[in-house]
MIVEX-407884 format. One record per residue: x, z, y of N, C-alpha, C in turn. Coordinates in pm, 1 decimal. Layout:
BEGIN
       nx       nz       ny      cax      caz      cay       cx       cz       cy
        X        Z        Y        X        Z        Y        X        Z        Y
...
END
This chain:
BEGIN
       nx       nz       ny      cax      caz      cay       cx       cz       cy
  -2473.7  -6758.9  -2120.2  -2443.1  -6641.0  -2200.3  -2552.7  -6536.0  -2181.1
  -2593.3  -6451.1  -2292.1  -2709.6  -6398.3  -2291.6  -2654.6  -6236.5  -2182.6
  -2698.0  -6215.5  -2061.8  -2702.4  -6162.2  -1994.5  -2609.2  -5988.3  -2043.6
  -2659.1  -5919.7  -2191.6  -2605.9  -5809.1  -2236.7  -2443.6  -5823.7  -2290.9
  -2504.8  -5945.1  -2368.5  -2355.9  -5992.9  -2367.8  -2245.0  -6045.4  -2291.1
  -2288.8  -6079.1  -2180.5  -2167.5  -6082.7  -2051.0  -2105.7  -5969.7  -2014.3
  -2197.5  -5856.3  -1991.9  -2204.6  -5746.6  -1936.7  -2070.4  -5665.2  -2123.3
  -2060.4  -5720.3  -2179.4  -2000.1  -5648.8  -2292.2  -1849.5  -5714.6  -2285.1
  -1878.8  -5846.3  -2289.6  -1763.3  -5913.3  -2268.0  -1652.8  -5822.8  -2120.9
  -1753.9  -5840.3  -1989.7  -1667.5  -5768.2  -1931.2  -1591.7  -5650.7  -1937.0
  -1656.7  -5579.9  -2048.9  -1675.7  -5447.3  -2057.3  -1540.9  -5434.8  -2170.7
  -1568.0  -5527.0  -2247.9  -1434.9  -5550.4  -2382.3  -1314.0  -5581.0  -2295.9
  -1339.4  -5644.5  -2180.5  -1190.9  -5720.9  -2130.3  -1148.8  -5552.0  -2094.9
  -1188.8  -5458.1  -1993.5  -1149.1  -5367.1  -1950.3  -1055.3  -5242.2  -2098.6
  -1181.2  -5239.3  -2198.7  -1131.3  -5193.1  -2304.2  -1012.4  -5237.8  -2364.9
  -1010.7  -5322.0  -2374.4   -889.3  -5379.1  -2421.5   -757.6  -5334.6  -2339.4
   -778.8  -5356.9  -2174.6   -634.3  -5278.0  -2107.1   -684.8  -5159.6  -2110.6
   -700.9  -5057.0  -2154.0   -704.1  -4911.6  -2158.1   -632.6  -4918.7  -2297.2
   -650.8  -5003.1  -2400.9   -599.9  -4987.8  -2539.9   -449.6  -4989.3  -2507.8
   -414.0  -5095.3  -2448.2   -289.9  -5190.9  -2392.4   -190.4  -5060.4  -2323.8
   -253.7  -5032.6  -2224.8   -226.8  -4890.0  -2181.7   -216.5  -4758.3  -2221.1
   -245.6  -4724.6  -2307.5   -237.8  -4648.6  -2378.6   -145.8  -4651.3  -2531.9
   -138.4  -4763.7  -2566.5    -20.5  -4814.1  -2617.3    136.0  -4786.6  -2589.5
     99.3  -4824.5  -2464.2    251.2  -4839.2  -2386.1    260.1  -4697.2  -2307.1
    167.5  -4570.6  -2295.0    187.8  -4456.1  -2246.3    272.3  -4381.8  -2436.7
    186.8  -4426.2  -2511.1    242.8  -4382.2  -2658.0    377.3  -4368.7  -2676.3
    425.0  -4487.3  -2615.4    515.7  -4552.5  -2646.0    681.3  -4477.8  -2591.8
    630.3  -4455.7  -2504.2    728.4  -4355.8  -2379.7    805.5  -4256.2  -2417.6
    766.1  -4170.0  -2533.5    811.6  -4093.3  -2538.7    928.8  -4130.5  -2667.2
    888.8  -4233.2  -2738.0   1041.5  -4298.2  -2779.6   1110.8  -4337.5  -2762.6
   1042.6  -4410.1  -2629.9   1182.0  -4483.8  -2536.7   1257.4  -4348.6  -2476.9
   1215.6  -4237.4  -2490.8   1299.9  -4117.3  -2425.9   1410.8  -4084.5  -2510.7
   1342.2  -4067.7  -2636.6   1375.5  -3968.6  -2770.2   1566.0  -4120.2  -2768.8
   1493.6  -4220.2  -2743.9   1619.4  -4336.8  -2802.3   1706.2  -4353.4  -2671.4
   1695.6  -4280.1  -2511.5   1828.7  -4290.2  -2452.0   1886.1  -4145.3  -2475.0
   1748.2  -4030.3  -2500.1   1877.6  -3924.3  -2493.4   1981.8  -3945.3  -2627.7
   1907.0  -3992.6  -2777.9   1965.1  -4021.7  -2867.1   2116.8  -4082.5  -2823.1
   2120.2  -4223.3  -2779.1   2243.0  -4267.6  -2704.1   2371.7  -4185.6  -2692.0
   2308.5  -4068.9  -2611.1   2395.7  -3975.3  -2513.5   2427.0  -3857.9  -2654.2
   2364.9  -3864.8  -2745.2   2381.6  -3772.8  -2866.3   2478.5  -3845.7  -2924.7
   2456.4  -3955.7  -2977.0   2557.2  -4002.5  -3054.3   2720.3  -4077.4  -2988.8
   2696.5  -4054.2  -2839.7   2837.2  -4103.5  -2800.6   2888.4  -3969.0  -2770.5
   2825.8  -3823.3  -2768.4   2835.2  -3726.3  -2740.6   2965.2  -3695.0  -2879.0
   2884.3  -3756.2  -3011.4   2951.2  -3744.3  -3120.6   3066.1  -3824.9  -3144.4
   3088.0  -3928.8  -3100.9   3211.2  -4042.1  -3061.9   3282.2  -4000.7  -3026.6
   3273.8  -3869.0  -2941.8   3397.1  -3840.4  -2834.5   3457.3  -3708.9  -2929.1
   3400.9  -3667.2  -2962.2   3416.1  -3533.1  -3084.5   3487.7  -3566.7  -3153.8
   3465.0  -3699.4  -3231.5   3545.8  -3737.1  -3364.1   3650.0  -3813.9  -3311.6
   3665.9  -3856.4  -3194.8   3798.7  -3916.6  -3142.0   3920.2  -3785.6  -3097.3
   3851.2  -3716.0  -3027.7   3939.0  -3593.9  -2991.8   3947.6  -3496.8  -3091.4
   3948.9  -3525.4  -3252.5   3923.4  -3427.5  -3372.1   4064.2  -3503.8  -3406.3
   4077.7  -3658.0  -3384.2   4143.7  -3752.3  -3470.8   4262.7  -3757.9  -3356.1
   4250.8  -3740.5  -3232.3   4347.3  -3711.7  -3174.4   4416.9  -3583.0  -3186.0
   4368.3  -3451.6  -3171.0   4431.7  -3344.2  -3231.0   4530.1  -3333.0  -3385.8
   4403.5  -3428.6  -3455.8   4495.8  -3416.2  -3592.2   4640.7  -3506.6  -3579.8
   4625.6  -3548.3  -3523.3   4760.5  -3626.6  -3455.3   4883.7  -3565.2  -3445.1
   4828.1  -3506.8  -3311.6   4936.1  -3436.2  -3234.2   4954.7  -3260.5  -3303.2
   4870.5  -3233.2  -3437.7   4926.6  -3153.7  -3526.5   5040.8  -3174.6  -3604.3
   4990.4  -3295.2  -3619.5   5106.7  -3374.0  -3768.7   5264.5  -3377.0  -3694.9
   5233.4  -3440.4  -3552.1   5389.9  -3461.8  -3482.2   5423.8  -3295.0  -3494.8
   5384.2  -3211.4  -3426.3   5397.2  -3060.9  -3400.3   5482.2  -3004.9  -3538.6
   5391.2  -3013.8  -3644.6   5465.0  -3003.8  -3787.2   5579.7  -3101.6  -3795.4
   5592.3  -3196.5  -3791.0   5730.9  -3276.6  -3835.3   5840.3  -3205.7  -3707.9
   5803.2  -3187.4  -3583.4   5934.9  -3145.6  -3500.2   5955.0  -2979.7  -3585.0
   5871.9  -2890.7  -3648.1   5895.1  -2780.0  -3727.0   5965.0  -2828.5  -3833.8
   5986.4  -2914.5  -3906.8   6016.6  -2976.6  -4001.3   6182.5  -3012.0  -3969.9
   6188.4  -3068.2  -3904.2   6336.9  -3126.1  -3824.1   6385.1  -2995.9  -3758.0
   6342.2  -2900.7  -3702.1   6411.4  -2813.7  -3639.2   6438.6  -2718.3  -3789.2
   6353.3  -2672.2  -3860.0   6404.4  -2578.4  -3979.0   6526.2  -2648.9  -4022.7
   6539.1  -2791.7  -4027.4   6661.9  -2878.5  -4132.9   6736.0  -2891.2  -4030.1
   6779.3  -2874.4  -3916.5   6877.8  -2835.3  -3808.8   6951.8  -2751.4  -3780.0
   6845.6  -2598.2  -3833.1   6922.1  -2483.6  -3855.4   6977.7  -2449.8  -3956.6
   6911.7  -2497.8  -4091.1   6978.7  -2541.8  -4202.7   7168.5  -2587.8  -4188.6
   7117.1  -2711.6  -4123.7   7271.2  -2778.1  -4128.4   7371.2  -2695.7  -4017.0
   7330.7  -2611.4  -3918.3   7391.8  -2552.4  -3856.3   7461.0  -2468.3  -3877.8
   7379.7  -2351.9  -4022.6   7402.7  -2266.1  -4088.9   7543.6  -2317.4  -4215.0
   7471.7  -2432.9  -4243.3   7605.8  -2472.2  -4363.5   7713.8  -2529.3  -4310.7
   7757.1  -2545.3  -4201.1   7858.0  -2625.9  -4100.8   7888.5  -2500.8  -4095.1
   7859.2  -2331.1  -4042.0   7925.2  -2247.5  -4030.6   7992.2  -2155.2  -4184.4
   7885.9  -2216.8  -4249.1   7955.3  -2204.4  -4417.0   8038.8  -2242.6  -4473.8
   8080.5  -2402.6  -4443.9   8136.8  -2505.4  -4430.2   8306.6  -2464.3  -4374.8
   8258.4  -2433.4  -4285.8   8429.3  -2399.6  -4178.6   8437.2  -2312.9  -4230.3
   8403.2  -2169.5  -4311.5   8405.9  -2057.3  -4384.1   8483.4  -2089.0  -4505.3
   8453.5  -2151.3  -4555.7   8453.6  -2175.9  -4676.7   8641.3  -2209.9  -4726.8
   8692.2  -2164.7  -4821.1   8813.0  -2185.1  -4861.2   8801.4  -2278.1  -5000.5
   8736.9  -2300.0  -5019.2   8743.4  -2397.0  -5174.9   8659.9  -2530.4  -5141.0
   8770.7  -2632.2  -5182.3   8742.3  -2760.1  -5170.2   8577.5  -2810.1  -5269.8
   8553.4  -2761.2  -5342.4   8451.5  -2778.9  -5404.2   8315.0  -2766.3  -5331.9
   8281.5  -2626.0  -5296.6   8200.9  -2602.4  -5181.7   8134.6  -2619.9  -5067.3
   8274.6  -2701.3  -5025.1   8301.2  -2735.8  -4854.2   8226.5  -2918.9  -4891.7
   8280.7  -2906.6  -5008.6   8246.3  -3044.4  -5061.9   8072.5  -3091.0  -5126.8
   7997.4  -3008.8  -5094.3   7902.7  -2976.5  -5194.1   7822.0  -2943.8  -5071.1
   7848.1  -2866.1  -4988.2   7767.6  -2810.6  -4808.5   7756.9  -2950.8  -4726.2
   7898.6  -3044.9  -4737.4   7903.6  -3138.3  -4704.3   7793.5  -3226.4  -4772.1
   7779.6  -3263.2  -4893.0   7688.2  -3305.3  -4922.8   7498.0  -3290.2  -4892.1
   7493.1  -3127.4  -4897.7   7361.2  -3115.8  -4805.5   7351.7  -3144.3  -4676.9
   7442.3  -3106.8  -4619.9   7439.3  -3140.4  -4477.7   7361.9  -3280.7  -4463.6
   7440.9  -3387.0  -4570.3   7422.5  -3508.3  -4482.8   7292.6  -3574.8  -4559.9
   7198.7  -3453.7  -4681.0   7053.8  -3481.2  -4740.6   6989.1  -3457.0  -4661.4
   7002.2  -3354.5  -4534.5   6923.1  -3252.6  -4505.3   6912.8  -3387.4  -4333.7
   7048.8  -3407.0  -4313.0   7032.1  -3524.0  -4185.8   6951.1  -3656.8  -4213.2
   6960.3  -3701.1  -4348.3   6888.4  -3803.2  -4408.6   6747.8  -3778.6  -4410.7
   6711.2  -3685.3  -4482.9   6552.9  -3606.4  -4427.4   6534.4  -3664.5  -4269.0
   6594.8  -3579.4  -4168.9   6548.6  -3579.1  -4043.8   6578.7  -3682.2  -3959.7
   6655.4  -3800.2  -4047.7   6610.2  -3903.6  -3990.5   6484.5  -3986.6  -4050.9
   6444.7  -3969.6  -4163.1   6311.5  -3981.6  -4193.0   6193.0  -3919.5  -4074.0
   6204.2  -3806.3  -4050.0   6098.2  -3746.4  -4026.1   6086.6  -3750.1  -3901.0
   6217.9  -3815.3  -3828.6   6240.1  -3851.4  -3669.4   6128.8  -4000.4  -3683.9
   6141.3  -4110.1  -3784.2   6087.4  -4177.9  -3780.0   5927.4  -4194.2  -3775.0
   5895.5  -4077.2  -3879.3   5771.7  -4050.3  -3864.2   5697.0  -3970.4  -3752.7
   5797.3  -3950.6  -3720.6   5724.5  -3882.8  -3580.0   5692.1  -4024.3  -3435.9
   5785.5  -4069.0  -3469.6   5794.5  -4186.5  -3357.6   5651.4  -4270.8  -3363.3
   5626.7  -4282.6  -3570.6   5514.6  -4347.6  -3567.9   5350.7  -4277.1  -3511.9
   5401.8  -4192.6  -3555.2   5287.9  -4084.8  -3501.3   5266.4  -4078.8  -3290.1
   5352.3  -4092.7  -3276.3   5374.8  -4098.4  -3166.9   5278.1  -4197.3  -3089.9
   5307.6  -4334.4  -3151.8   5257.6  -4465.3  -3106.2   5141.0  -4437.0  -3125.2
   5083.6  -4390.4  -3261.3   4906.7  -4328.2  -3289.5   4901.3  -4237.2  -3229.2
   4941.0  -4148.5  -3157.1   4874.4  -4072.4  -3065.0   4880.0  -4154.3  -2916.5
   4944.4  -4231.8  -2876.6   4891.9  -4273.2  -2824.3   4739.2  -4370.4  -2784.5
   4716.7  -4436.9  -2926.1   4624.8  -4505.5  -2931.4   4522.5  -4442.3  -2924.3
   4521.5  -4302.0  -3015.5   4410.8  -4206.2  -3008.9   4346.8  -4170.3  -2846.4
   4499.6  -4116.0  -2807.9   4417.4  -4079.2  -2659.3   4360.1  -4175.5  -2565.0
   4400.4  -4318.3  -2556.8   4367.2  -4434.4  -2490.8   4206.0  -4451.7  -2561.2
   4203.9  -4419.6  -2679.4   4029.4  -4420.8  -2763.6   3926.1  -4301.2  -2687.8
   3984.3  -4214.4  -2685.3   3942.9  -4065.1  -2658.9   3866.3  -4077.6  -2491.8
   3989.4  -4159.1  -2439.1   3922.1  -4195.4  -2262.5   3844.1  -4266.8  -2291.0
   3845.2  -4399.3  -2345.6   3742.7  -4494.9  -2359.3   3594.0  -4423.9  -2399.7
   3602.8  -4349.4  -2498.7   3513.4  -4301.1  -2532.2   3445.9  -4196.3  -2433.7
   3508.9  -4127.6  -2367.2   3458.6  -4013.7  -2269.2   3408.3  -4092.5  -2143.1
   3476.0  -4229.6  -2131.0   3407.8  -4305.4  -1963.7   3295.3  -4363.9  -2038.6
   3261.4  -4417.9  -2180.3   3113.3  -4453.2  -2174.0   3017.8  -4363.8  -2243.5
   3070.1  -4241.0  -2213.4   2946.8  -4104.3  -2233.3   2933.9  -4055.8  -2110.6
   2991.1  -4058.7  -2014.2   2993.6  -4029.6  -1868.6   2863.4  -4164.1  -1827.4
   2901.2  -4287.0  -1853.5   2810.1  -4389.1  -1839.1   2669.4  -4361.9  -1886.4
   2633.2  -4354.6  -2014.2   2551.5  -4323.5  -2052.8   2493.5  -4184.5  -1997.2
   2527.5  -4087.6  -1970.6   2499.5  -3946.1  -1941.8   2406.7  -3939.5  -1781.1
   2480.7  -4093.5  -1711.4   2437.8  -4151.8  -1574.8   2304.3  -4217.8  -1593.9
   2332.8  -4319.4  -1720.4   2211.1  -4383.8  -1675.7   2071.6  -4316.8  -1768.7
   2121.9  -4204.2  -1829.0   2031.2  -4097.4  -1920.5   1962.0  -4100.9  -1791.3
   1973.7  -4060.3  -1685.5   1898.3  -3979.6  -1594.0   1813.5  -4070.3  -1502.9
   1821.6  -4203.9  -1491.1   1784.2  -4337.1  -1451.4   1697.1  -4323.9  -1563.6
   1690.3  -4343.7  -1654.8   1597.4  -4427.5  -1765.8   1510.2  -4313.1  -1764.2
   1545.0  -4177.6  -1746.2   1424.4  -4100.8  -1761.0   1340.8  -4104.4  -1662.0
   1421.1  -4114.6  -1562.8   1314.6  -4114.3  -1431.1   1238.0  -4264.9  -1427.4
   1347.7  -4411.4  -1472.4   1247.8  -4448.5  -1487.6   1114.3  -4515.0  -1540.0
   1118.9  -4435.3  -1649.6   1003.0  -4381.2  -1794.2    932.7  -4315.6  -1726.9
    931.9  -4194.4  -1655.5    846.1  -4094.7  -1583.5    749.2  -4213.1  -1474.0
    808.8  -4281.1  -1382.0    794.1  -4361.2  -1299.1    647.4  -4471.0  -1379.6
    732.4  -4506.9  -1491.6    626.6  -4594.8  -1563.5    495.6  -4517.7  -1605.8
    520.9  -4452.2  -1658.5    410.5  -4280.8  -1689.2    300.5  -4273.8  -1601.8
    323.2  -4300.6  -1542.7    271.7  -4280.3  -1378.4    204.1  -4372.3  -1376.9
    286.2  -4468.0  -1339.9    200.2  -4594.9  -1299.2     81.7  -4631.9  -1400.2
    130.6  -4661.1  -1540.3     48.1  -4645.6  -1643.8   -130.7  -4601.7  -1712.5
    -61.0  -4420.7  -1641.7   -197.0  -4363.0  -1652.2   -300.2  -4365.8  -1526.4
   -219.7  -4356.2  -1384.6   -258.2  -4404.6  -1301.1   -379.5  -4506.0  -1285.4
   -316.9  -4612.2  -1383.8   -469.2  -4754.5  -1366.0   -492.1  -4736.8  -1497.2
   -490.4  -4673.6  -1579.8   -569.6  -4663.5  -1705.6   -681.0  -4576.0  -1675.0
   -681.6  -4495.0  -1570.7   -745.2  -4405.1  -1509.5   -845.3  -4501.6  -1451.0
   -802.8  -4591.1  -1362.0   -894.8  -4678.8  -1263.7   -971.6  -4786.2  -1376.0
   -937.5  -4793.1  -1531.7   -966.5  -4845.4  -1585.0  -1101.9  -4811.5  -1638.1
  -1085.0  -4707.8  -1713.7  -1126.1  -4602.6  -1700.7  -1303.8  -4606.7  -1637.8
  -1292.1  -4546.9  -1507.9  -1349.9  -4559.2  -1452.7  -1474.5  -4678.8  -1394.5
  -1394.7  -4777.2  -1430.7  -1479.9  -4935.3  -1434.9  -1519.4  -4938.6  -1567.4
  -1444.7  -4885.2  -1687.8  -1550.9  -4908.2  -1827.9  -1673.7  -4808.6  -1824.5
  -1665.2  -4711.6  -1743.4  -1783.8  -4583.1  -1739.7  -1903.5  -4647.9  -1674.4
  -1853.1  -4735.5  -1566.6  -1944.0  -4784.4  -1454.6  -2049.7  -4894.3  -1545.6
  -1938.3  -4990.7  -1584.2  -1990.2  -5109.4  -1686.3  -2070.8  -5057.3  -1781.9
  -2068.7  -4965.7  -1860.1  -2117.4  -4874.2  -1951.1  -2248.0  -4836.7  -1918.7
  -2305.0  -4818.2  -1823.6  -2361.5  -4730.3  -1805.9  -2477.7  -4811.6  -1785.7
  -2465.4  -4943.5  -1795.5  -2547.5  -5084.7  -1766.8  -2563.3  -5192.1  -1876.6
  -2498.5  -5127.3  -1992.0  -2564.3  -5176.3  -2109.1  -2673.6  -5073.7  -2205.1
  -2722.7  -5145.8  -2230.3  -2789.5  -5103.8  -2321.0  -2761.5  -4966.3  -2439.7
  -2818.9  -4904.7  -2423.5  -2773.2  -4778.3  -2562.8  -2737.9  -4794.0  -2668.6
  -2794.3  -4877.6  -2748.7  -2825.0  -4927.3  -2896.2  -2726.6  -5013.6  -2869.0
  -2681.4  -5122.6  -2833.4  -2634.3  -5226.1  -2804.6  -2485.9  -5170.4  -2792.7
  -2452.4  -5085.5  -2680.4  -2310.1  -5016.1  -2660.4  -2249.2  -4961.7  -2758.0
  -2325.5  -4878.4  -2817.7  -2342.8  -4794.6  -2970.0  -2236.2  -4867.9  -3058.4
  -2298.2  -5004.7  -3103.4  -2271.2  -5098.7  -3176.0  -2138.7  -5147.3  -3162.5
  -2196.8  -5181.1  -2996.0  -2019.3  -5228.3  -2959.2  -1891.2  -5142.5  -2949.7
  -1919.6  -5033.5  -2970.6  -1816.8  -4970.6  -2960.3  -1730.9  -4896.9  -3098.5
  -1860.6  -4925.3  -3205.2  -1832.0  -4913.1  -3312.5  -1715.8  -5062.2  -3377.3
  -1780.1  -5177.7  -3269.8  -1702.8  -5310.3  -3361.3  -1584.7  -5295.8  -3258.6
  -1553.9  -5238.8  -3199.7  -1436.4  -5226.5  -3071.8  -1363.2  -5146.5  -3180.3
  -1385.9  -5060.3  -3247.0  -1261.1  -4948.6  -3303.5  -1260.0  -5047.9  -3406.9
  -1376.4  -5086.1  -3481.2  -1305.0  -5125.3  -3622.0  -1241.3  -5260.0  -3650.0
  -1300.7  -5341.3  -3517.8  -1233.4  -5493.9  -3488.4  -1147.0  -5469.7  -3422.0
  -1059.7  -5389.7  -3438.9   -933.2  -5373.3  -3355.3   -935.8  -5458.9  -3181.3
  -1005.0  -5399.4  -3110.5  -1076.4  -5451.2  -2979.0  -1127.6  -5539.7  -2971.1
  -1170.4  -5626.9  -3076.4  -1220.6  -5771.7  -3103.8  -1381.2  -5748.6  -3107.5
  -1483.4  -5716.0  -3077.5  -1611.5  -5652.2  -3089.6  -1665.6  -5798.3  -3043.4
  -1690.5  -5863.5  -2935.3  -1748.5  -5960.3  -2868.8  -1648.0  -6119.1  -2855.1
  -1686.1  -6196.6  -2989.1  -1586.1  -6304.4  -2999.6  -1700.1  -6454.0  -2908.9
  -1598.9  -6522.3  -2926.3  -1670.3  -6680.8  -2894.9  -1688.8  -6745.4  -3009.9
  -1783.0  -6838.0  -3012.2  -1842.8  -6901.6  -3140.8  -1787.4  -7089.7  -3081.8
  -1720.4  -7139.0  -3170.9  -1686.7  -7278.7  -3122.0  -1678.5  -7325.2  -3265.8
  -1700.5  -7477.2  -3280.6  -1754.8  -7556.2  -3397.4  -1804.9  -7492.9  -3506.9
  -1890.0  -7427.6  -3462.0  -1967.1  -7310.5  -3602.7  -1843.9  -7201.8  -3679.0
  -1757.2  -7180.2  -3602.9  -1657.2  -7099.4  -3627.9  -1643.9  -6960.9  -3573.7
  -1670.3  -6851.2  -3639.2  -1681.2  -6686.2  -3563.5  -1516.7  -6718.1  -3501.1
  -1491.1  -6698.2  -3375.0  -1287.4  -6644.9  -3326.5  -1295.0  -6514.6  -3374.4
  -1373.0  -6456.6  -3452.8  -1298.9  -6303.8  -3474.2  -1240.2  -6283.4  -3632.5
  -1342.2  -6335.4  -3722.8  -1303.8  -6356.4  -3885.5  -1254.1  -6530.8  -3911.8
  -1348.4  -6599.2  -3827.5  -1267.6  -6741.1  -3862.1  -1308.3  -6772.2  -3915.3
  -1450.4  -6717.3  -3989.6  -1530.4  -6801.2  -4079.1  -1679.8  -6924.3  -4043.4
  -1689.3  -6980.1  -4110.8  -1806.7  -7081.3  -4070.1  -1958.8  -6993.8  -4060.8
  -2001.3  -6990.1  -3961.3  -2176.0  -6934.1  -3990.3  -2258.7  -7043.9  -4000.3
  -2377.4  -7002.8  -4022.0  -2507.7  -7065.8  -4042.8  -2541.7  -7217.7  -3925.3
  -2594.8  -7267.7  -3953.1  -2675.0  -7302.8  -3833.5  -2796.3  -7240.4  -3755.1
  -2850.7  -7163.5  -3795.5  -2914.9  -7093.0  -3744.1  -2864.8  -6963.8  -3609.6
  -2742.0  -6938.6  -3699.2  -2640.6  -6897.6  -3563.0  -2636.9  -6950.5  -3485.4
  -2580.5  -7036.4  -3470.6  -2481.5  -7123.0  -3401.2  -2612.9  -7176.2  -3271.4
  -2765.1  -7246.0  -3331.9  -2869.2  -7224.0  -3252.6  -2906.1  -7120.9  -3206.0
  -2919.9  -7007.2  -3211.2  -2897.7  -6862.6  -3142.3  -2829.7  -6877.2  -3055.9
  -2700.8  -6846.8  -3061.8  -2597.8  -6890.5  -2944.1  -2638.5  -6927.8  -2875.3
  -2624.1  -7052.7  -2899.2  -2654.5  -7164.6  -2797.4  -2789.8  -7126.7  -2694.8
  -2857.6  -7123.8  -2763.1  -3026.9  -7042.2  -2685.3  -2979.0  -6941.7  -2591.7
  -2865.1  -6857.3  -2661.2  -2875.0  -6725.9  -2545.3  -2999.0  -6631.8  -2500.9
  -3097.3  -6639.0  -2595.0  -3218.8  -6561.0  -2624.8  -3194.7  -6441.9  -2661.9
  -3116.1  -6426.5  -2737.1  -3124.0  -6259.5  -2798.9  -2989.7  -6299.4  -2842.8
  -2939.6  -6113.1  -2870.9  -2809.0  -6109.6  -2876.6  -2781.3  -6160.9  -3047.7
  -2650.6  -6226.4  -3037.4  -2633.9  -6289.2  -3178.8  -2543.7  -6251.3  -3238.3
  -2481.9  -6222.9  -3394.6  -2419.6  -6130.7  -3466.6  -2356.9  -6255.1  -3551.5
  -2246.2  -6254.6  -3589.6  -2178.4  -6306.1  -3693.6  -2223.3  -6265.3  -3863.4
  -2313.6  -6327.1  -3887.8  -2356.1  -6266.7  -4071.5  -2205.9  -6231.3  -4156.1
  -2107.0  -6307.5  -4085.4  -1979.0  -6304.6  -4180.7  -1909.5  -6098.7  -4174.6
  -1855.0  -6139.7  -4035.9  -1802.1  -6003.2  -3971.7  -1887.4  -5956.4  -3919.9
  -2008.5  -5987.7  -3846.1  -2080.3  -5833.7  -3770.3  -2056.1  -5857.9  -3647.7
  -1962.8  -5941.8  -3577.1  -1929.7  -5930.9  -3465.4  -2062.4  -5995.4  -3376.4
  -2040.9  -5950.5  -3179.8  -2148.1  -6003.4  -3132.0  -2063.3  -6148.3  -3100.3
  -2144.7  -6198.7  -3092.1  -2120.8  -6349.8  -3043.6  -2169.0  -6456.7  -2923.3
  -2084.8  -6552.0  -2841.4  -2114.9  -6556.7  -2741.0  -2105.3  -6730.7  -2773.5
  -2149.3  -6806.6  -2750.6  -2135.5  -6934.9  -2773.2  -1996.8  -7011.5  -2710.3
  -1923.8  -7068.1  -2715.9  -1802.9  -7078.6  -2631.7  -1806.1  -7241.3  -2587.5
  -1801.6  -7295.8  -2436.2  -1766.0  -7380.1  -2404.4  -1669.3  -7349.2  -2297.5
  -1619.9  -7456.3  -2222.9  -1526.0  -7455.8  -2135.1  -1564.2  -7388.1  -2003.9
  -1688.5  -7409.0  -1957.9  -1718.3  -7340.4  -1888.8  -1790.4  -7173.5  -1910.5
  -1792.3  -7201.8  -2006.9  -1863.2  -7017.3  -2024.2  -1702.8  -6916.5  -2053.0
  -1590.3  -6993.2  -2103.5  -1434.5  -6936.9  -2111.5  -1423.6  -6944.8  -1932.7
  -1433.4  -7007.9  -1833.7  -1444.5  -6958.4  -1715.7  -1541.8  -6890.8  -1626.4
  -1626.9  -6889.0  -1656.0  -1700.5  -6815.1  -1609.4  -1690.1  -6654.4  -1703.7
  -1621.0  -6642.2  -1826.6  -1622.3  -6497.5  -1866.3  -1487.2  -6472.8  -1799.9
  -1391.8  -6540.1  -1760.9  -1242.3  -6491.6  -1714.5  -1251.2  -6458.0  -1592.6
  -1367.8  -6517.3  -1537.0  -1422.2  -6473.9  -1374.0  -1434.3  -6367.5  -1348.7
  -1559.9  -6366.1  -1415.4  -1603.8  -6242.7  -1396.4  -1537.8  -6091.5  -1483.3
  -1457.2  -6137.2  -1583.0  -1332.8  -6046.8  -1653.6  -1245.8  -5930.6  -1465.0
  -1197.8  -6106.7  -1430.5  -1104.3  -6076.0  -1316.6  -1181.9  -6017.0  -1185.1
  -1304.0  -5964.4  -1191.9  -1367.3  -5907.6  -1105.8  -1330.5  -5802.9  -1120.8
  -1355.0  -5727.0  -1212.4  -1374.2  -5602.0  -1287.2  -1226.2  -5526.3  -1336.4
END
């Protein structure tokens, strides 16, 4: 491998985990935004359960108002009732009386049902409040450990960093220039391997005249297709670049 181009290759492997890294520092702050989210929307679970439980135990509240007004009702016409001197009347009070008991055994019923749904409500209402308590717990775990990752992250992107400055500083001007131009626009792909007259970066066939370049390792060699630099690829030059990758 032609000597500048090793020195790039190593230099791409490092670039590449700073990309990698920096990716995944990007990344962090959605993994935040999506546990406090969590804790927002079970925040809202518990709201609309204890909205649906209240409306509940309104409705019973109104029906025992309901049954007690038609109680005093019939209490009132029972004393009307015993008042009363004409069979017609007595006969007619009698008759509300026993509309007004017919009602409130309706509304005894509906209360009973209501009853059973408020229970269910509040058995929902806990459920819902022990896994916002859960969540609210491990809110504070996941942030810390996101922060933790943060850390670690920039930490060796830093040390990364630092080995691409070093590497850098030992290629060539013109040459780096280049490469760093095919690093942004080859989406970190700048320095490919060349195997059966095939660029690995576009995938297209080059010349023979390439491909003898390469192979020579005389001067640095370019893909006519993509632009990319190019390194000739055998089995041993894929270990000897992973070598010396894993030095660095």
């Amino acid at each position: 491998m032609h000597p500048e181009v090793e020195k790039l290759v190593r230099l791409q492997h490092v670039d590449q985990r700073i990309a990698d890294l920096t990716k995944e520092i990007a990344a962090l702050p959605e993994a935040e935004d999506d546990a406090r989210d969590r804790v927002t929307n079970q925040t809202s679970n518990v709201d609309k359960a204890q909205k649906a439980q209240q409306e509940v135990d309104m409705e019973i509240k109104q029906l025992e108002l309901d049954v007690g007004t038609r109680r005093d009702t019939i209490t009132k016409l029972k004393v009307q009732q015993f008042e009363t001197k004409k069979n017609e009347e007595f006969r007619s009070m009698g008759e509300e009386i026993e509309r007004y008991e017919g009602e409130i055994a309706q509304l005894e019923d509906q209360e009973l049902e209501l009853m059973e749904e408020s229970e269910q409500k509040v058995a929902t209402l806990a459920a819902e409040r022990k896994a916002l308590a859960e969540l609210e717990r491990d809110l504070e775990n996941d942030l810390a450990d996101i922060d933790k990752r943060r850390k670690n992250f920039e930490a060796e992107r830093a040390q990364e960093e630092e080995t691409a400055n070093r590497l850098s500083s030992d290629v060539d001007n013109d040459l780096l220039e280049l490469y760093k131009r095919l690093f942004k626009s080859k989406n970190g792909s700048a320095v490919v391997g060349l195997t059966d007259e095939v660029c690995q970066g576009c995938h297209m066939k080059v010349t023979k005249s390439t491909v003898i370049s390469a192979k020579n390792e005389a001067e640095v060699t370019y893909c006519e297709n993509c632009g990319r630099i190019l390194y000739y690829w055998t089995d041993d030059s894929a270990r000897e670049r992973d070598r010396n990758s894993n030095r660095y």
